[in-house]
N, C-alpha and C positions, 0 to 999 in steps of 0.2 A: 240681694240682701233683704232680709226680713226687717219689716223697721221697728226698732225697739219701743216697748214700752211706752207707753208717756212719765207714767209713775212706777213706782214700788212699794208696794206694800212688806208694815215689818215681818208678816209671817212667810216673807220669802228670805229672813237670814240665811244663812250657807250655814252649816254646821262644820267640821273638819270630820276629813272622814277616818272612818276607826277603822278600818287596816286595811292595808296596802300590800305590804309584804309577806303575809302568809294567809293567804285567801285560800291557795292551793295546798288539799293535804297531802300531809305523807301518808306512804302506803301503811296500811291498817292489817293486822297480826293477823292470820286466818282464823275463820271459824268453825267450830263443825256446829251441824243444824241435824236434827232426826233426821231419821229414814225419809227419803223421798221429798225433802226441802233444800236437797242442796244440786247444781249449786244455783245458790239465789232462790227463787222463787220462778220460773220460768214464765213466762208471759207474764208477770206480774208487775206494772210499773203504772200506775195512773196520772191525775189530772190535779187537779184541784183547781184555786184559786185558788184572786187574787186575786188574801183576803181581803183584800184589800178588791174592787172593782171600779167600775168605768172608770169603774171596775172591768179593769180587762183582762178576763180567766184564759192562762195560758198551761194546759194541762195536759201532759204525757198521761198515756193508760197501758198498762200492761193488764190485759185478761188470762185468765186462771184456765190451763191446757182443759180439766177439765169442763168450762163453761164452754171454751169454743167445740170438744167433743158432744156437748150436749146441743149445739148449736145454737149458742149465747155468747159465742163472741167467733170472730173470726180469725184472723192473724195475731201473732206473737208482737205487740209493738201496738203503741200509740199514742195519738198527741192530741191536744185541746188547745182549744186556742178561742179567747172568747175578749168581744169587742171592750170599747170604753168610749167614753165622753170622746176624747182625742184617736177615737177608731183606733181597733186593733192594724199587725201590720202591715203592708199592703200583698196582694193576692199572689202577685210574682214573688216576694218575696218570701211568705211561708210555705207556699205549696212549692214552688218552684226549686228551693234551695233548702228548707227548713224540712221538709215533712220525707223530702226521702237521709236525712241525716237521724229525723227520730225513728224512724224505721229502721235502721242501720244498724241504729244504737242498741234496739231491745224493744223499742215503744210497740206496741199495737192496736192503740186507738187511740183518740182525739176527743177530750172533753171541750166543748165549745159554749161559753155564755161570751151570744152576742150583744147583749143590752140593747142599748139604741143604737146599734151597730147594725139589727136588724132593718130587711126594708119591710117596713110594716104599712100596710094601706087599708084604706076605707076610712072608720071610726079609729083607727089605731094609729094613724099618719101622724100625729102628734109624738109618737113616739119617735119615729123616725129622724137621727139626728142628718146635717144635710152631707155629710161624709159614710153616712151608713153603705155598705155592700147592696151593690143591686143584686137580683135575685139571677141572673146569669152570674154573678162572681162567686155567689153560693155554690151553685150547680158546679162552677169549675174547683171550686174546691176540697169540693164529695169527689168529683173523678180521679183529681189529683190525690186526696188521702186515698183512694181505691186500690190507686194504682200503685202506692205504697203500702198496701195490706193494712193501713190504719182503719178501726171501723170507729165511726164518728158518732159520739152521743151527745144533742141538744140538750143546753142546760134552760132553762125558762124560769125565773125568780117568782113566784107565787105568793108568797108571804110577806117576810123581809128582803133589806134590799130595793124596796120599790123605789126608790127616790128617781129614778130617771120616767117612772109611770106616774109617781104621786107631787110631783113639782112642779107639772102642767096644769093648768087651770082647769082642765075640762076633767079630771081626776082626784084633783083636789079634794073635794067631797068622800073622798073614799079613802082618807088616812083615818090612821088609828085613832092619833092626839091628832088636832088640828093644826100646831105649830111646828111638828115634825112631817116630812113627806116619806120616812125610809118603810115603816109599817102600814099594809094595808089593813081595814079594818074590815073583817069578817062579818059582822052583823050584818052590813050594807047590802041591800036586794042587787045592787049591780057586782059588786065585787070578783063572784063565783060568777059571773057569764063575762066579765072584764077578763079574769084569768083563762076562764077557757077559749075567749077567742085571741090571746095570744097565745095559747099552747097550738091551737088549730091552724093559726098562718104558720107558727116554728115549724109544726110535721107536715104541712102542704110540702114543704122543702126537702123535709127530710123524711121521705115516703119509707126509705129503707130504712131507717133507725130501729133496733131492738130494745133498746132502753132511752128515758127518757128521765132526766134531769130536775126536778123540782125544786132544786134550791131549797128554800125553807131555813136558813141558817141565821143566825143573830136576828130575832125576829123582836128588836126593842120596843120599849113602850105597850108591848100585848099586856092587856089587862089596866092599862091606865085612861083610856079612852070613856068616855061618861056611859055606851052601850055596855061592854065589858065591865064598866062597877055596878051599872045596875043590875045586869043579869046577876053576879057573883053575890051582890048582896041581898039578892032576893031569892037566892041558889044557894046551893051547896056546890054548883061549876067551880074548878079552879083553872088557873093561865093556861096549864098542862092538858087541861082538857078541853079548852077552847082552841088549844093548837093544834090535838089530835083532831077533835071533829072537822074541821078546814082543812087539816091534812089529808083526811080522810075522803071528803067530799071533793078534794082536786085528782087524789089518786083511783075515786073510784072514775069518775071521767075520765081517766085519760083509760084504764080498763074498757069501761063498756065502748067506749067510740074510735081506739086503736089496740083490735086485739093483736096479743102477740109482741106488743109493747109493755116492756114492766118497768113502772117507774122507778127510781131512785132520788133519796133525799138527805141534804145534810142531819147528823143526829141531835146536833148540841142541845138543839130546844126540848130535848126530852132526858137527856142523861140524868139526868136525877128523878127519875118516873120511875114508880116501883112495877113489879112485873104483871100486878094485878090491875092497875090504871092501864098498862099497856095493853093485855091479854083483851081487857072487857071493852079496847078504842075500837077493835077491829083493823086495827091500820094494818096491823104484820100480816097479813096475807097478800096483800096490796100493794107493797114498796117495799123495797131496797134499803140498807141504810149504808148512808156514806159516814164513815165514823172518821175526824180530821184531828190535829193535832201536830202543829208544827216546830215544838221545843225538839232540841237535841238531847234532852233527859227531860223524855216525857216518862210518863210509870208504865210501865211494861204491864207489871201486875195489877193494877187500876183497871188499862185497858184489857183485860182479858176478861177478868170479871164482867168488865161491861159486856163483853163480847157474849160469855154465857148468859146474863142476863135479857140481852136480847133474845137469844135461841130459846133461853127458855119461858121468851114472853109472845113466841110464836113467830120470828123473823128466820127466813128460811136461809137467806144470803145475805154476806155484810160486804162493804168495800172500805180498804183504807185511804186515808187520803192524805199526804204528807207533803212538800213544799221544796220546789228547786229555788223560787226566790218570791221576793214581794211576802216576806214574811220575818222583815228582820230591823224594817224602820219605817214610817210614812215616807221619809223625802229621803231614803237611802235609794243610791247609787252604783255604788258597789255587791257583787253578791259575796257574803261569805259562804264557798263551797264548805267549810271547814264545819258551818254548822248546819246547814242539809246534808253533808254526809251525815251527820252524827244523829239527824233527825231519819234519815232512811235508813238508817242501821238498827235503830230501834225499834221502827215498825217491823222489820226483817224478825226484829228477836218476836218479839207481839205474832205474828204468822208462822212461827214456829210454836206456838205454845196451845193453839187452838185444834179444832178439825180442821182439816186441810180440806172438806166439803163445803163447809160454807162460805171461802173467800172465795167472792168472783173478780178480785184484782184490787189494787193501788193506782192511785191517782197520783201522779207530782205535781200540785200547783205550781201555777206561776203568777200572783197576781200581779195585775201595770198599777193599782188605787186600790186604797185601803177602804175605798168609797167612793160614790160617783161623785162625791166634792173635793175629793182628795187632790192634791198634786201625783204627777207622773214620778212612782220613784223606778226602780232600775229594767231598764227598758232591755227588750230579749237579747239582741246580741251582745250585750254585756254578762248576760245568764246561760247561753249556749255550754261553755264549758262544764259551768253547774251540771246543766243538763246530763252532759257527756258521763259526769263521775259518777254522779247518781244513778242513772241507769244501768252503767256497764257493774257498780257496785250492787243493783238488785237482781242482775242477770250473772253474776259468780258467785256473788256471794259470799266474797270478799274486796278487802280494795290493797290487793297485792303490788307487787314491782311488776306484774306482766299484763295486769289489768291497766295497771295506769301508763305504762309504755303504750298499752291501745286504745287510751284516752288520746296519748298524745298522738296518734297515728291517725286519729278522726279526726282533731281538730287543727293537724298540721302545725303542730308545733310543737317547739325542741324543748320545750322548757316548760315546769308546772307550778316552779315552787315559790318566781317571785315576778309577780304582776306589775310590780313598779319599774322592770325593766321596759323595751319598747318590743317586747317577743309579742307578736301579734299572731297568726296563724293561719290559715286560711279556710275557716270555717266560713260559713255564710253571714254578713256581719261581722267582720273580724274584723273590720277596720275601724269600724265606730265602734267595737268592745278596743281598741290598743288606744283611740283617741282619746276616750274618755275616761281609762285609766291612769294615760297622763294626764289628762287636766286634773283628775281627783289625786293622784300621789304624787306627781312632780311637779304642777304648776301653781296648785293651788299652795304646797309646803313655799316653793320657793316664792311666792308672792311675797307670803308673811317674813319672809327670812330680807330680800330684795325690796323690801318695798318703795324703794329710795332708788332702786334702778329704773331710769326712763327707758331703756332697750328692752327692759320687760315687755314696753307697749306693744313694738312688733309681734312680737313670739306671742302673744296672745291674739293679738288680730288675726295672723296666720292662724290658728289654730280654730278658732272661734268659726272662721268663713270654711276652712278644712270639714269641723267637725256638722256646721250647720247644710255644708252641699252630700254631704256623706249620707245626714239624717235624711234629706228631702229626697233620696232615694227608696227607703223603706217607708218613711211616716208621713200622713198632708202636712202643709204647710203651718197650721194650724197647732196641731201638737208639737211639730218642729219649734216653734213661736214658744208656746207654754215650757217646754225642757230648757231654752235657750233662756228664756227670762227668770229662772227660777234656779239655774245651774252656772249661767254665764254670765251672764250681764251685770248682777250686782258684781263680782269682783272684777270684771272690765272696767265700770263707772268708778268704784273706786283705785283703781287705777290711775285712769284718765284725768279723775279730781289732784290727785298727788301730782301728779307730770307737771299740772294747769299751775300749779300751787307752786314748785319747785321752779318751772319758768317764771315764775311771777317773782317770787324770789331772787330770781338771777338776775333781771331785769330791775328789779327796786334793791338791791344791798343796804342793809342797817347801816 
């Protein structure tokens, strides 16, 4: 037994979770797509994150038949999978079980931000959380996605995001504002050799990587640090152009010092940069853009524009990057398939509408933290099935009766359409996705309904020790701890309080 808590803090209330019984869609009307985009997009399925991190990015890649003919990507399929605060999940467990099911699927590569999941030494040991991957669990990892055709691209957080680099004392000094750790500050003479000797242990590791990860996404607070006002106000510099220059200076390192590497960077900090700020940064010949967007009615036509906009601000390749889960609440539990399908159908439409030359794939995030101070919301084997519809839905191309009969066939289960039964599967993790769905749709309903039954206590103890030996399988002890106190334990304790109360009553009668 893990020993609970001492206290509880109120930002761990339990919310009730919003749906239960129709997580799983019904099959979806076919489509037809131009010449040569059907069915699906083939190799096309990617990574993202999670946007949420320690953020821990769990991200399918499907690479464009093209990129791997030009040899820019290898296999049809792949998956990412990137650390967190409470470490991503353990090495048996995604390689061994996880990574030949995203191959299976359609996946063919693996986006990976390991945060401080990395084992980082020297001056960078600080970063190193004490559950990080040793660098032989690295290595078995690479062999393991190898040997499932997934080819693996390092993500490295450069910009924004730094909170797991800028929370330490010894880096402190190198935020943006002073009271936030999540942006680095650029100005700083250490900064640009801080970023490149974390980008230099990430590819000591990953000697065969082709593309290379820069992050760069939600990059808050730029331009509000006392350096940034006074350049701007002694300048004509804007935010825009303080993020290209930085941008520019991390992707041209990683060019001159790993040829044959080309990086990629999330877009957001620039969507609004006209083509002429973009053209004269110099960045487009240097990086990738990873363009994300995880609503189920995101703009199709928005996105495309952006898309010409880019091409014609000199960006040769674009990637999309859409969301299997860890995109639909901070402390959600539950994934709703219903709306990453609806999110990967849109990008499907968005990859139909452009050149079919410039996409070199889709990402499916998964993020475990909406930030490295986030709480853990829906942990992967609760997401697997996500997985499953998404992918086989950007590999047809549609989400038909015979596409989702071989959903059901990969993840060994009879049934898709209502999760609050005890239909479990035997997917890897299928036991702790059928536990935790009853504690979210039947245990926690019937608490509120029963809360006057003392028999409840059993049925939750059981459960509770059930679902906590299941976790310490895939997760340390440690994250096991943080999902159990943040998911269990307040409606245990309240519980307990009532029984205490109810006996106490019995024993004292008015």
């Amino acid at each position: 037994m893990l020993p609970p808590p001492i206290s509880m803090s109120p930002k761990y209330a339990i919310p009730s979770p919003t749906y239960c019984s129709s997580q799983f869609p019904a099959p979806m009307p076919s489509r037809s797509y131009p010449p040569g985009r059907s069915p699906g997009l083939p190799g096309l399925a990617h990574e993202g994150a999670e946007p949420p991190r320690r953020r821990c990015l769990v991200a399918i890649v499907t690479i464009s038949p093209r990129s791997r003919s030009q040899g820019c990507g290898s296999a049809v399929g792949s998956g990412r999978l990137a650390g967190a605060i409470s470490r991503a999940p353990s090495v048996g467990f995604q390689h061994g079980q996880v990574l030949p099911l995203f191959s299976a699927l359609g996946a063919t590569g693996l986006l990976i931000e390991y945060e401080d999941t990395f084992p980082y030494y020297g001056e960078l040991l600080p970063l190193r959380a004490p559950h990080a991957y040793s660098p032989q669990e690295i290595r078995e990892i690479l062999r393991l996605a190898q040997s499932c055709q997934l080819e693996v691209i390092p993500l490295v957080q450069t910009f924004g995001h730094m909170e797991f680099v800028l929370k330490h004392k010894e880096f402190a000094h190198l935020r943006e504002v002073e009271a936030f750790p999540n942006t680095l500050n650029p100005h700083k003479e250490q900064s640009l050799p801080l970023v490149q000797a974390m980008i230099g242990q990430v590819m000591e590791l990953h000697p065969d990587a082709r593309w290379l990860h820069v992050g760069s996404d939600e990059v808050y607070c730029l331009g509000e640090g006392n350096e940034s006002k006074e350049i701007m106000a002694n300048t004509q510099i804007t935010v825009e152009e303080i993020f290209l220059h930085h941008l520019k200076s991390v992707t041209s390192h990683v060019a001159s010092t790993f040829p044959g590497v080309r990086p990629i960077a999330w877009d957001d900090m620039i969507r609004a940069a006209n083509e002429q700020a973009l053209t004269e940064s110099g960045v487009a010949p240097l990086v990738e853009l990873m363009l994300w967007d995880y609503s189920p009615d995101l703009d199709v036509d928005n996105k495309v524009a952006t898309v010409a906009k880019y091409k014609q601000s000199g960006f040769q390749k674009i990637w999309f990057a859409s969301a299997f889960k860890g995109a639909t609440g901070v402390r959600e539990q539950l994934t709703s398939i219903n709306h990453h399908l609806g999110n990967n159908s849109q990008w499907l439409k968005v990859a139909g509408k452009i050149p079919k030359e410039l996409l070199q794939g889709i990402a499916l995030t998964g993020w475990q933290r909406y930030d490295h101070f986030s709480v853990l919301c829906e942990l992967l084997p609760v997401a697997l099935p996500s997985v499953a519809v998404c992918l086989q839905f950007l590999k047809h191309g549609e989400y038909s009766d015979q596409v989702m009969e071989q959903v059901k066939s990969f993840l060994g289960m009879t049934e898709l359409e209502n999760l609050a039964s005890k239909c479990s599967g035997s997917f890897p993790g299928s036991k702790v996705f059928s536990l935790i769905t009853q504690l979210m749709c039947n245990l926690r309903p019937e608490l509120n309904e029963l809360l006057g039954e003392n028999s409840l206590m059993s049925r939750w103890q059981t459960l509770h020790d059930e679902l906590q030996n299941e976790l310490l399988q895939i997760y340390p002890p440690s994250a096991v701890a943080e999902w159990m106190e943040v998911n269990v334990l307040p409606w245990y304790l309240q519980l307990k309080k009532l029984a205490e109360e109810l006996n106490a009553a019995l024993q004292n009668p008015l």
